[in-house]
N, C-alpha and C positions, 0 to 999 in steps of 0.2 A: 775405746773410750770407756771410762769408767763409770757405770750409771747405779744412784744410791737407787737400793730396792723399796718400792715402797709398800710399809708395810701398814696393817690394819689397823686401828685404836677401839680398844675394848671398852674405853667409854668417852665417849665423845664427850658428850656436855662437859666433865670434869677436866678431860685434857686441853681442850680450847678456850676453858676459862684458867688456867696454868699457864699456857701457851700466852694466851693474850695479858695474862700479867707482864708477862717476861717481857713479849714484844713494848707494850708500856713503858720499862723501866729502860726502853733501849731506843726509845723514840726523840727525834732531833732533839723536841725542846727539854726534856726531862734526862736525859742521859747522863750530864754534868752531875745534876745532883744526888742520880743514882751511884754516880763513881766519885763523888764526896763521902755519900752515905757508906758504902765497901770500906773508904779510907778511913773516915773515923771509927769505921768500927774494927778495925786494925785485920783487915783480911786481903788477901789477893785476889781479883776479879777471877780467877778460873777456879775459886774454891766454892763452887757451885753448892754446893752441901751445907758450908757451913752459913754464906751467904742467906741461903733458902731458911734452915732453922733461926737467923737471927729477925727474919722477917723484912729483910731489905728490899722484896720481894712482893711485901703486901704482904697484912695482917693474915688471912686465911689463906695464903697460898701453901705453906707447909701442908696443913692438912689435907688440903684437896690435892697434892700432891703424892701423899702418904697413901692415898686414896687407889692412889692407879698402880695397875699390875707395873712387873718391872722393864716389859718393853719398851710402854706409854713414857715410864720413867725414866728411860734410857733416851728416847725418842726428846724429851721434853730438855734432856741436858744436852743433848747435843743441838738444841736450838738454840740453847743458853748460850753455848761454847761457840758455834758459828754467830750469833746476837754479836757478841761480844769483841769479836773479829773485823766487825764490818763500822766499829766506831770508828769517827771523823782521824785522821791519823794526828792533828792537832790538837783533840784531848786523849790521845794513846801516849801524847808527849807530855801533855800534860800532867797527866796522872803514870808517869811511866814505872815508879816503884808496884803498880798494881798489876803493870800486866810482867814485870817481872821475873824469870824461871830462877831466881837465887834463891 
């Protein structure tokens, strides 16, 4: 059985205030208008980066992002990338051009 290794975060405070952005934009009541926000601004939900730099994310998230070495930041998309997996399957249909691979 596969088990993810877990690994250390070089700076806490910064990456759990990253962390809990994300969780935020992916919480029951707020989700819809986080995945309106991706659509109007013409991105696809697994474009983590570009998402992040337009601030979809919350105003100072970029930077406190910018902030962490690149594990933390490896660490922080892949919360993204699983976040984003575990939306209701009835706004995945909803918004289905977002989650998209064309």
């Amino acid at each position: 059985m596969f088990e993810q290794a877990v690994l250390s975060v070089a700076d806490p405070e910064t990456f759990n205030a990253v962390k809990a952005a994300v969780a935020a934009s992916f919480a029951p009541g707020k989700v819809a208008d986080f995945l309106k926000s991706v659509e109007r601004a013409g991105f696809r939900v697994r474009e983590f980066e570009d998402v992040l730099r337009k601030g979809l994310l919350g105003a100072a998230v970029a930077g406190e992002y910018s902030r962490l070495n690149p594990s933390d930041q490896g660490q922080i998309r892949e919360f993204y990338l699983a976040s984003l997996e575990k939306v209701a399957p009835e706004l995945r249909q909803k918004f289905f051009k977002l989650y998209a691979y064309y």
